[in-house]
C-alpha positions in Angstrom: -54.7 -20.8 -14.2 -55.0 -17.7 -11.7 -55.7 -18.1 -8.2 -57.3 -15.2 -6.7 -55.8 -14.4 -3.1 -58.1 -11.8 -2.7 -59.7 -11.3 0.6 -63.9 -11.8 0.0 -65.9 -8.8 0.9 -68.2 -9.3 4.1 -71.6 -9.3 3.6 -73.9 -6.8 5.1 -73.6 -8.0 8.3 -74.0 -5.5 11.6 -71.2 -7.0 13.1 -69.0 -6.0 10.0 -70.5 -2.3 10.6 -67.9 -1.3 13.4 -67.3 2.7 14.2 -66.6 4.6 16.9 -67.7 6.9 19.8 -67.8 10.3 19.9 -65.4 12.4 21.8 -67.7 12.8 24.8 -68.8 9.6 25.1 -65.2 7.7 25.1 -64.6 10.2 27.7 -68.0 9.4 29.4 -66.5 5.5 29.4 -63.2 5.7 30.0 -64.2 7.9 32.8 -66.5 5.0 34.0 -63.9 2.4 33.5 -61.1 4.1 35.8 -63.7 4.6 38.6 -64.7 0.7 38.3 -60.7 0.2 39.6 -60.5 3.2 42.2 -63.7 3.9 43.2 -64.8 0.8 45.6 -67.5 -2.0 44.4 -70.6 0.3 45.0 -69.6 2.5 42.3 -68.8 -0.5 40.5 -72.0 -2.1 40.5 -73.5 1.1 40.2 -72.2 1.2 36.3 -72.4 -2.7 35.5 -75.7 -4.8 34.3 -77.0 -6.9 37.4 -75.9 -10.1 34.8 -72.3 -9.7 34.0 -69.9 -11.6 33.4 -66.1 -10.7 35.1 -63.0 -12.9 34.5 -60.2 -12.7 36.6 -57.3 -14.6 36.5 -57.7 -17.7 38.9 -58.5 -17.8 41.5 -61.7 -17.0 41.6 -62.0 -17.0 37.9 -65.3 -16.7 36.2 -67.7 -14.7 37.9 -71.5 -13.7 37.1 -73.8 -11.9 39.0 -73.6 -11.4 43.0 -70.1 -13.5 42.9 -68.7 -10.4 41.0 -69.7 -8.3 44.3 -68.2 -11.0 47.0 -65.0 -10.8 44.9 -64.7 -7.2 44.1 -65.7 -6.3 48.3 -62.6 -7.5 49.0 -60.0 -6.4 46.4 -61.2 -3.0 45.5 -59.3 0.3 46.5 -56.6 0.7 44.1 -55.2 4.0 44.9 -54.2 4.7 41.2 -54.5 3.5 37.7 -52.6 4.1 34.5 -54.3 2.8 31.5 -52.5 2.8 28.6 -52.8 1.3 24.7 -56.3 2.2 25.3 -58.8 1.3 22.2 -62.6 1.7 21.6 -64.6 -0.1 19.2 -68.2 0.2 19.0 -71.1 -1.6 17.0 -74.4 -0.4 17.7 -75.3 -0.1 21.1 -72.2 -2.0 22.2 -69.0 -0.9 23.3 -65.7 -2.3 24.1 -62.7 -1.2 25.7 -59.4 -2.5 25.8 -56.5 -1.1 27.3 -53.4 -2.1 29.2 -53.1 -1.4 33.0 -50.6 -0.7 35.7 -52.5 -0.3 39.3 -51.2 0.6 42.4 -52.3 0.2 46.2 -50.9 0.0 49.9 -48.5 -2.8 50.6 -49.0 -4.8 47.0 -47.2 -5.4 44.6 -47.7 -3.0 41.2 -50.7 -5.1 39.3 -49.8 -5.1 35.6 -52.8 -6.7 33.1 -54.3 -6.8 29.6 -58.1 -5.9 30.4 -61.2 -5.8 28.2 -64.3 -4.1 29.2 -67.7 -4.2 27.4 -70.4 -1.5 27.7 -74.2 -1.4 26.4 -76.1 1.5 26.1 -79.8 1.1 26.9 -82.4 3.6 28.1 -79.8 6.4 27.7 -76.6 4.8 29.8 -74.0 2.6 29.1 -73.7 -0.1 31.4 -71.0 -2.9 32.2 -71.7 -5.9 30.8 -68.5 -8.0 30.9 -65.1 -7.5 32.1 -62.1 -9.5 31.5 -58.5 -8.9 33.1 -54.9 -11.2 31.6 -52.2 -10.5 33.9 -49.1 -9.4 32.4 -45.6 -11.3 33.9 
């Protein structure tokens, strides 16, 4: 008797239909993502749905919504950001980035993290919909 081990072919599914981003618009989002860390929490909420989601490590946690904005008024600033191991995946209208980050500011301590960021486009702009950081130790 044979036992197949091969892997079964996903069905037409539109999560299964991944791809990518054009040139342009990784830059157009990577661009976005660096100015969420150095560009203060106006800018930040500027590019991010008025529903998102944020997880940070705790404290404070999870965040949604105007708690994201409490948070962020307070730990925003970072004078520089390296973000490295960087990857884009897209599906449709969604977009996520992942990347690996190093970020710097007055009198602290270089913060190191694994951080995922997800985008939508609609009406013509991508905005933030969820941002997740890991710290790295």
């Amino acid at each position: 008797m044979t036992v197949s081990t091969q892997t079964p072919t996903p069905m037409g599914h539109s999560a299964h239909k991944t791809g990518t981003l054009s040139p342009r618009e990784q830059g157009v989002l990577w661009d976005m993502e660096e100015h969420f860390w150095t560009s203060g929490a106006d800018n930040a909420r500027a590019t991010t749905a008025n529903n998102a989601i944020m997880i940070f490590p705790y404290p404070p946690g999870i965040l949604q919504g105007d708690q994201i904005w409490t948070h962020l008024k307070q730990r925003t600033g970072w004078r520089s950001v390296v973000m490295a191991e960087r990857r884009v995946t897209r599906c449709h209208d969604i977009a996520i980035l992942t990347y690996r980050v190093s970020a710097e500011k007055a009198d602290m301590p270089i913060y190191k993290a694994l951080c995922a960021s997800t985008y939508l486009h609609d009406e013509d702009r991508w905005l933030r919909v969820s941002h997740q950081q890991t710290v790295v130790v």
